[in-house]
Residue frames as qw, qx, qy, qz and C-alpha x, y, z in Angstrom:
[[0.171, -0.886, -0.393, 0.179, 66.66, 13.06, -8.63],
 [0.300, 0.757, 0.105, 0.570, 67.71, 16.52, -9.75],
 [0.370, -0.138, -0.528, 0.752, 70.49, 18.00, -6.72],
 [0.021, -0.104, -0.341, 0.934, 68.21, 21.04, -6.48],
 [0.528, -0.260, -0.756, -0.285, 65.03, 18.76, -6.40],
 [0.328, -0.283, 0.535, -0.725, 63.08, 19.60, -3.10],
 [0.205, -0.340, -0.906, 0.148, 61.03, 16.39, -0.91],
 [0.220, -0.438, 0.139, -0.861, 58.07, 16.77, 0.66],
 [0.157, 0.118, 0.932, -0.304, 56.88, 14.86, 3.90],
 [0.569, -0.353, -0.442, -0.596, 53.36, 12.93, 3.43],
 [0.023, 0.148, -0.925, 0.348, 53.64, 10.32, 5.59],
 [0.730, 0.099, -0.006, -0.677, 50.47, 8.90, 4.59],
 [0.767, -0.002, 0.615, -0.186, 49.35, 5.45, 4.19],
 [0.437, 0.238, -0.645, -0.581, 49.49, 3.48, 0.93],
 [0.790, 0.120, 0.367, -0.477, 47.43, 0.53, -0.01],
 [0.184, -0.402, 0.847, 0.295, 49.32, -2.74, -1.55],
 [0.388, 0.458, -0.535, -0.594, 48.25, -4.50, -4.23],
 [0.856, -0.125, 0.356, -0.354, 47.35, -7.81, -3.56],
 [0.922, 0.222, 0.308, 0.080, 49.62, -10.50, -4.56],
 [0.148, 0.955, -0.222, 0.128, 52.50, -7.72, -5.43],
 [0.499, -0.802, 0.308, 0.112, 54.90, -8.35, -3.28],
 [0.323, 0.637, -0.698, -0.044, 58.60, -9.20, -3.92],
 [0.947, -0.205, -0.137, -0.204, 58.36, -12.66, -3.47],
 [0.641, 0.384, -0.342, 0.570, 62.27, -12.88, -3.44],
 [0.041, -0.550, 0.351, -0.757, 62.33, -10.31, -0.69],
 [0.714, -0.449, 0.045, -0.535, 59.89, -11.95, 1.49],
 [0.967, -0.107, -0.229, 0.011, 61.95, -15.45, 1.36],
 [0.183, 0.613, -0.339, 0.690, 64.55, -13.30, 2.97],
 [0.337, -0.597, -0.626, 0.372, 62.10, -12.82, 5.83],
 [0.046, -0.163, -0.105, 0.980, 61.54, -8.87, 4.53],
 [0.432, 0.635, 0.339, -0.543, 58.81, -7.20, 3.52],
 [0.633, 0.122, 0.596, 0.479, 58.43, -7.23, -0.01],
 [0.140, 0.409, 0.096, -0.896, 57.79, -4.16, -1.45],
 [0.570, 0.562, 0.501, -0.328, 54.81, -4.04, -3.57],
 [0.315, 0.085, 0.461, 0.825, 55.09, -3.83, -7.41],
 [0.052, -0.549, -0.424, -0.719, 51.74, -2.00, -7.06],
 [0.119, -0.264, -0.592, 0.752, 50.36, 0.28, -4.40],
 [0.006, -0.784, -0.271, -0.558, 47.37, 3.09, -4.33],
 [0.276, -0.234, -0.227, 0.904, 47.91, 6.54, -2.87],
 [0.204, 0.522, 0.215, -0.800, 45.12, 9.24, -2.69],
 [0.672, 0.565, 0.326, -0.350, 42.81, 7.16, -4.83],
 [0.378, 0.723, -0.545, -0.194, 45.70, 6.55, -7.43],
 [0.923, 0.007, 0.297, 0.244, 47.22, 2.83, -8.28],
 [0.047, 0.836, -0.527, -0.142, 50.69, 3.43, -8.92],
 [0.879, 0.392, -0.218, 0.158, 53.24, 1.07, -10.87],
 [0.562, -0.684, 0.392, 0.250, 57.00, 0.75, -9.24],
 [0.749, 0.648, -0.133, 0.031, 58.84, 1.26, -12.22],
 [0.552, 0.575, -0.383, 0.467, 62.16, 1.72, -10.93],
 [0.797, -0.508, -0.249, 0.213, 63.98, 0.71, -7.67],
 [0.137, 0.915, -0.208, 0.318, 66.41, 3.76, -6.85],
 [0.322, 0.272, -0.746, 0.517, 68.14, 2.54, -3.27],
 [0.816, -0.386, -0.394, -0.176, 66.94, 0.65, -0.34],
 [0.168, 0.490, -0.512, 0.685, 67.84, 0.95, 3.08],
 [0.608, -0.414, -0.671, 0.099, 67.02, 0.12, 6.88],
 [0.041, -0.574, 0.421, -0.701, 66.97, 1.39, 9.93],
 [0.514, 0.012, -0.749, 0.419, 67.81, 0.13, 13.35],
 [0.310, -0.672, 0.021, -0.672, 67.13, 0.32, 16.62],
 [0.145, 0.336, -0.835, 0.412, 67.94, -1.00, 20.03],
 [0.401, -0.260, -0.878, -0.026, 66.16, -3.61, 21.73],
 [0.327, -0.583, -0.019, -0.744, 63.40, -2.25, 23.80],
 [0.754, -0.577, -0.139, -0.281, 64.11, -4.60, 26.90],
 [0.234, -0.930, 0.282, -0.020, 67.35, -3.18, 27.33],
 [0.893, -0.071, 0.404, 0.185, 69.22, -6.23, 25.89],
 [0.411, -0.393, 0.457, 0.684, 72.42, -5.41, 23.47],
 [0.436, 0.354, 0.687, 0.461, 70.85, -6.30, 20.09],
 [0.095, 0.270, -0.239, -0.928, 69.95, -3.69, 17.04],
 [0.493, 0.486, 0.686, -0.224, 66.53, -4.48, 15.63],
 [0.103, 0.214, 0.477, 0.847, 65.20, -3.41, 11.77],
 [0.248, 0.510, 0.640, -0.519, 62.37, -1.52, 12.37],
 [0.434, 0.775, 0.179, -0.423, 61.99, -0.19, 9.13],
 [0.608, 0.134, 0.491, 0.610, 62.69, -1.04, 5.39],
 [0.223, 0.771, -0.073, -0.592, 62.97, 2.05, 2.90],
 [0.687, 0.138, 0.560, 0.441, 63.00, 2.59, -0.65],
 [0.016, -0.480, 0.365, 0.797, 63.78, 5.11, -3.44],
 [0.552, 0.301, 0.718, 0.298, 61.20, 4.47, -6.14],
 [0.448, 0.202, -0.330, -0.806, 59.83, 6.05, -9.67],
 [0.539, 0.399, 0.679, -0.298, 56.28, 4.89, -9.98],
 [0.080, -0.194, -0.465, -0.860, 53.91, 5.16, -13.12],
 [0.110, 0.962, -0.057, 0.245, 51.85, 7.74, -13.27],
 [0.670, 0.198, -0.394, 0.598, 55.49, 9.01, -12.98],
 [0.472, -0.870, 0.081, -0.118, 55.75, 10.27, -9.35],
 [0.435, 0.365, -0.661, 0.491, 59.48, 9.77, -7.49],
 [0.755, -0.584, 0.155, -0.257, 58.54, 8.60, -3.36],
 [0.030, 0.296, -0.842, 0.449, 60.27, 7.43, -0.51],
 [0.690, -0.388, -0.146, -0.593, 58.55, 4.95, 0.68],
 [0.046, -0.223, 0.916, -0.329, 59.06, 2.23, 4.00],
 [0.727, -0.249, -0.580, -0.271, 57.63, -0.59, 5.82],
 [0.315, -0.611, 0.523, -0.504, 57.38, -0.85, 9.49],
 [0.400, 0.178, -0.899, 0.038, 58.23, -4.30, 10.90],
 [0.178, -0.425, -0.806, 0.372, 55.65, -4.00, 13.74],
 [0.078, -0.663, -0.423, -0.613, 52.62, -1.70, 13.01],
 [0.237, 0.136, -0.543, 0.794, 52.77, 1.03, 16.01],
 [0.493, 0.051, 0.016, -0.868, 48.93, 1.64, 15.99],
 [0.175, -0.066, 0.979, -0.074, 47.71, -2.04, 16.91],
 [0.492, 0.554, 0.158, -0.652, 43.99, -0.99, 15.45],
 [0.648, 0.692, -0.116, -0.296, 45.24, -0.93, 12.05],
 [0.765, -0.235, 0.562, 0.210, 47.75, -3.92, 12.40],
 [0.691, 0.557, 0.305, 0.346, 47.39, -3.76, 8.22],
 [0.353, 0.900, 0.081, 0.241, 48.84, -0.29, 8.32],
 [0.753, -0.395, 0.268, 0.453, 52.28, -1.04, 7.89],
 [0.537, 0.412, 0.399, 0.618, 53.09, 0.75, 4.28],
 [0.089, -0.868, -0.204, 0.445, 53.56, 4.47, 3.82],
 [0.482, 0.622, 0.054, 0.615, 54.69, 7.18, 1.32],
 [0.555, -0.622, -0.261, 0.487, 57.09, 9.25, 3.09],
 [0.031, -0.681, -0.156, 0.714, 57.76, 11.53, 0.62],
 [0.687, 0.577, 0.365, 0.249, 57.20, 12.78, -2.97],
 [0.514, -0.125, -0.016, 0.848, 59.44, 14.96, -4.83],
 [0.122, 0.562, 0.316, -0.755, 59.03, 18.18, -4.89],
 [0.351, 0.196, -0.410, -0.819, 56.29, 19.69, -8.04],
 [0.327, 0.042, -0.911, -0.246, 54.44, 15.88, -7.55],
 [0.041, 0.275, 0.847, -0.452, 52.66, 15.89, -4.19],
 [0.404, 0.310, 0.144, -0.849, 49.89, 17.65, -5.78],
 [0.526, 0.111, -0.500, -0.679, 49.18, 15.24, -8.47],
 [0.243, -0.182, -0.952, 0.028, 47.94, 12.40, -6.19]]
């Protein structure tokens, strides 16, 4: 990414691929990120894996421990787009249990072409 490259939040769903996932990642016990996704009617490719990350959080029944609640990644896609994108470990919106996948942002000049 270009230093004076600008994000922009979607926080929108995506839609995995069926049968995508990192199998490798899952036998972890993670999520696996998808080698395909769609986004605003678009199937996207994960061409490139930039940097991965977590985030934490404390136990919500007041017990010591740090929980992941979220995996993140840094990808280029094709059509070439750059996103952030995560996985929540426990959908917050029990409805849509499935929606658990999200583009959290695109860079900036991109969010228009999905």
């Amino acid at each position: 990414m270009a230093d004076d490259a600008k994000q922009h939040l979607i926080s929108e769903p995506l839609t995995p691929a069926a049968g995508t996932g990192d199998t490798a990642m899952m036998a972890r016990g993670e999520p696996g990120l998808p080698e395909r996704f769609s986004w605003r009617g678009i199937e996207y490719r994960v061409v490139e894996v930039v940097r991965t990350w977590k985030t934490t959080s404390q136990c919500t029944s007041g017990a010591d421990e740090q929980y992941v609640r979220r995996h993140w990644w840094a990808v280029r896609t094709d059509p070439p787009m750059t996103m952030t994108v995560y996985c929540d470990r426990q959908p917050k919106d029990r409805s849509r249990p499935k929606a658990r996948w999200w583009v959290y942002t695109v860079q900036s000049g991109e969010a228009s072409q999905g």
